[in-house]
C-alpha positions as a Markdown table, in Angstrom:
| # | Residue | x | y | z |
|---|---|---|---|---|
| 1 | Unk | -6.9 | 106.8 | -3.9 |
| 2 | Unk | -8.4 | 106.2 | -0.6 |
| 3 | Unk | -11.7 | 103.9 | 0.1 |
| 4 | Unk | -13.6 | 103.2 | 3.1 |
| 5 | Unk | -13.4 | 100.5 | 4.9 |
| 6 | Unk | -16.9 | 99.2 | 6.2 |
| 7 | Unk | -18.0 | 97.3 | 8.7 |
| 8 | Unk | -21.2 | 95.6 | 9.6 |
| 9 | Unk | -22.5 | 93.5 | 12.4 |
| 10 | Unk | -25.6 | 91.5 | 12.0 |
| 11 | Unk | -27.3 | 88.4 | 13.9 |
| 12 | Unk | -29.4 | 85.7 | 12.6 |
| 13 | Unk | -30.8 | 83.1 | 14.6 |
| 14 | Unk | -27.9 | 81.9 | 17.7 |
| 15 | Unk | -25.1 | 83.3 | 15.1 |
| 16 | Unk | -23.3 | 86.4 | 14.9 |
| 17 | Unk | -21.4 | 87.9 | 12.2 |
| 18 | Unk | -19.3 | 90.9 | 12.1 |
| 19 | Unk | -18.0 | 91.6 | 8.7 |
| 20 | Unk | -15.0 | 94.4 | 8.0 |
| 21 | Unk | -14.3 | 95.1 | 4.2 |
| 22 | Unk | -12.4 | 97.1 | 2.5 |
| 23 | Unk | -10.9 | 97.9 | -0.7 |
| 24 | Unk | -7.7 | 95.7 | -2.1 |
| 25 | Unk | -5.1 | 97.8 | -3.9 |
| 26 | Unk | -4.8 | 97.4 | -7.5 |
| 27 | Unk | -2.2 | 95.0 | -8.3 |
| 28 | Unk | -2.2 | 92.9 | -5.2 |
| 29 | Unk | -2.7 | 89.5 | -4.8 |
| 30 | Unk | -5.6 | 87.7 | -2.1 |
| 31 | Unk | -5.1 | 84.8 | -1.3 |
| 32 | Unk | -7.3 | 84.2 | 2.0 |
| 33 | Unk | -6.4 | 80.6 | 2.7 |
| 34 | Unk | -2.8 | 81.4 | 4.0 |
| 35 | Unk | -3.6 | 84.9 | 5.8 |
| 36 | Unk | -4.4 | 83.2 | 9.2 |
| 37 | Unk | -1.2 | 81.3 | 9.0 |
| 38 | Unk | 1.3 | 82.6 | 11.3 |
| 39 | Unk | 4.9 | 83.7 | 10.1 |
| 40 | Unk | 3.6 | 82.9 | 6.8 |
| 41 | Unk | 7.1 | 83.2 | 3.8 |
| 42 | Unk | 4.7 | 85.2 | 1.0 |
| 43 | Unk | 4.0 | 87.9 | 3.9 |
| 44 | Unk | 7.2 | 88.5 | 4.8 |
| 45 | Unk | 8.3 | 89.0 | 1.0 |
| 46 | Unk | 5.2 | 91.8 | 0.8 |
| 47 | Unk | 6.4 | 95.0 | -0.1 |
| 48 | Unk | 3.8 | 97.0 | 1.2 |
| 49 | Unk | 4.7 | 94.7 | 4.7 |
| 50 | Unk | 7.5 | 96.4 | 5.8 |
| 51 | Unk | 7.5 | 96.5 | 9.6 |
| 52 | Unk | 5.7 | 92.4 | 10.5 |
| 53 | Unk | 4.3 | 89.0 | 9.3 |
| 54 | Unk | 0.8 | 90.1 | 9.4 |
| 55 | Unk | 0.0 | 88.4 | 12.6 |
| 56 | Unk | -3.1 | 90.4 | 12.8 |
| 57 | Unk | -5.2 | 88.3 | 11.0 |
| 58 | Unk | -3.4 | 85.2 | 12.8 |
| 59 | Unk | -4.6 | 86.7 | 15.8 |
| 60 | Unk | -8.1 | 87.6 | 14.8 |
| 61 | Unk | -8.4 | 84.1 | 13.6 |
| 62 | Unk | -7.4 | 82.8 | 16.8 |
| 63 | Unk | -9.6 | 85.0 | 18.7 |
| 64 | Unk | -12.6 | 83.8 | 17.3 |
| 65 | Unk | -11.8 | 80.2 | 17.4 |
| 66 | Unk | -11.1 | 80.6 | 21.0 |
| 67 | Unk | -15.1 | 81.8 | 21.5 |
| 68 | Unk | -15.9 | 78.9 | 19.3 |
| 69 | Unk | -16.3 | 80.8 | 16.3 |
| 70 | Unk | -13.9 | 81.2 | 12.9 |
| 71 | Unk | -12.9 | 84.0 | 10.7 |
| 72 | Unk | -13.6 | 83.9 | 7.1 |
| 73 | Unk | -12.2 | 85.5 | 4.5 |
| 74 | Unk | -13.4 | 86.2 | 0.9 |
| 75 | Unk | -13.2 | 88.8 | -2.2 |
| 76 | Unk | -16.4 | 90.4 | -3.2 |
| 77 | Unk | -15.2 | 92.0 | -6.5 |
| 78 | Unk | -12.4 | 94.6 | -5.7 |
| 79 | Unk | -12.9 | 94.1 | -2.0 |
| 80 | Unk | -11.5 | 91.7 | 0.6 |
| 81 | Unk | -13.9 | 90.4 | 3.3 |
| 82 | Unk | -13.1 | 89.0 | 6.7 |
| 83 | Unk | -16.0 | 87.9 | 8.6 |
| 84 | Unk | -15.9 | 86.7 | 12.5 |
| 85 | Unk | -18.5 | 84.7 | 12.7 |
| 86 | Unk | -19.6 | 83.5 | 16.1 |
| 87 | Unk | -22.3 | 81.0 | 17.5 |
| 88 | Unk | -24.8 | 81.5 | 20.6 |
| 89 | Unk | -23.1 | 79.1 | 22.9 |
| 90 | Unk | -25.9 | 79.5 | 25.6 |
């Protein structure tokens, strides 16, 4: 079954969020902690990670640190969330 994956920007004060969740497949594990950790061993032993370590999320997280920011990552029920959360620098 397919879900859609949402996404949704907001601003409060000098911060920005923009928040992308979707849906985790039954059966998997989420363990957020590790994601932004490059070459990470439990991603490479990931079936449903055939073809790369997952550096996507290492990249994202890298990304928003470079701008100051950080990326964080929760479960909301069924869902996995990963914020990018940045601050008004001026």
């Amino acid at each position: 079954m397919r879900f859609p994956i949402k996404v949704n920007a907001s601003r409060y004060d000098l911060q920005r969020r923009i928040a992308i969740t979707n849906r985790i497949p039954a059966g998997a594990s989420f363990s957020p902690g590790p994601m932004t950790n490059p070459f990470n061993v439990s991603s490479s032993r990931n079936p449903r990670n055939k073809t790369g370590l997952g550096l996507g999320l290492y990249i994202a997280n890298a990304i928003a640190i470079g701008f100051g920011g950080a990326l964080e990552a929760v479960r909301v029920g069924d869902d996995a969330c990963f914020t990018i959360v940045l601050n008004d620098l001026s």
